[in-house]
C-alpha positions in Angstrom: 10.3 3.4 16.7 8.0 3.9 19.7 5.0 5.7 17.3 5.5 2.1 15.4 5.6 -0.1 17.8 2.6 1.6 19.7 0.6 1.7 16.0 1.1 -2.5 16.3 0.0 -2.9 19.2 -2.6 -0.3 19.3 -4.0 -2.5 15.8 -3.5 -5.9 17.5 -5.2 -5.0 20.7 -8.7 -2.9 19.1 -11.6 -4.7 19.3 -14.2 -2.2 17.2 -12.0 -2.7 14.1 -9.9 -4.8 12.2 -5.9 -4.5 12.7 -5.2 -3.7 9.0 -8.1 -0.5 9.6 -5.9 0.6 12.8 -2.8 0.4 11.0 -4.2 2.3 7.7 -5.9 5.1 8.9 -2.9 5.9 11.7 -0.4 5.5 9.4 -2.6 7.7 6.9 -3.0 10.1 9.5 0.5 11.0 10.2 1.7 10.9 6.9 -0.7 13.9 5.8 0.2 15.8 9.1 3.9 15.3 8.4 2.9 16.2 4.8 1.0 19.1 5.3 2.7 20.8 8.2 6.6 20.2 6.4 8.3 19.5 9.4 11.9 19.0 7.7 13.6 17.2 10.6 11.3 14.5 9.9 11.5 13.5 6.1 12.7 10.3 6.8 9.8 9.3 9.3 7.1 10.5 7.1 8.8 8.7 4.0 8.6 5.2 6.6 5.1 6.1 7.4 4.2 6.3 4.0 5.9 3.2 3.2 4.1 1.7 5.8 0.9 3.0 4.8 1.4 1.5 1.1 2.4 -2.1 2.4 -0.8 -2.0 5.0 -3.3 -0.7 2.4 -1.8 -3.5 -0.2 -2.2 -6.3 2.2 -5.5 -5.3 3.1 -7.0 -5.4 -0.4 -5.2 -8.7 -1.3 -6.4 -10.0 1.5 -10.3 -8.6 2.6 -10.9 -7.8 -1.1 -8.7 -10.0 -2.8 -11.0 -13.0 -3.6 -13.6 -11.2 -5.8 -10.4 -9.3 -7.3 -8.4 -12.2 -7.7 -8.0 -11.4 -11.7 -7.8 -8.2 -11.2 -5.3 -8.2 -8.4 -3.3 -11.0 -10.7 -3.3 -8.6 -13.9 -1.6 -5.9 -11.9 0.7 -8.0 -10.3 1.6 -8.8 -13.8 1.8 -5.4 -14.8 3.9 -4.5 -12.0 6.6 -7.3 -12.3 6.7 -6.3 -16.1 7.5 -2.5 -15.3 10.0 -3.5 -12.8 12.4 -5.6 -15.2 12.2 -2.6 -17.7 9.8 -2.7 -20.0 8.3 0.8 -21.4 4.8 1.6 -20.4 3.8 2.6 -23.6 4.8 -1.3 -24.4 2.7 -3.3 -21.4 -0.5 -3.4 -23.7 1.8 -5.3 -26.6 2.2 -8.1 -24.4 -0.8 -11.0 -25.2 -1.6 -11.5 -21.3 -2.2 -7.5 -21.1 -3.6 -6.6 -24.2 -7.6 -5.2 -24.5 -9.0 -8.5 -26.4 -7.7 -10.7 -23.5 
């Protein structure tokens, strides 16, 4: 808890770079040192930290690149909600608001 709590406020407090830069590229950092070094007692954390990295990477591009990728970003969104109630892969592009001529 006190890595993530100090991660926070480490990103809320920087003044060279934006918070959601802080967050990414520590979060990044300690899931590939975890990652790479196989500490087995710690599984759990770098799963969290890689969760965390996800979410913080996500909400940066939806929101510093999300207004020229605003299709884009809606299209996969899409594609995402789709997958998660079940629908095959193979099937997304059979759907008119996914296919190629769209």
């Amino acid at each position: 808890e006190a890595v993530y709590e100090s991660i926070e406020h480490f990103a809320a407090t920087h003044s060279k770079l934006p918070g959601d830069v802080v967050t990414i590229t520590n979060y990044h950092f300690i899931y590939q040192f975890l990652l790479k070094n196989k500490v087995e007692c710690l599984v759990d954390f770098r799963a969290t930290c890689h969760k965390k990295y996800n979410d913080s990477l996500e909400l940066y591009v939806k929101s510093h690149l999300g207004h020229p990728l605003d299709k884009l970003n809606v299209f996969f969104d899409g594609v995402k909600n789709k997958l998660n109630t079940g629908v095959p892969h193979q099937e997304i592009g059979f759907y008119p608001e996914f296919s190629k001529q769209k």
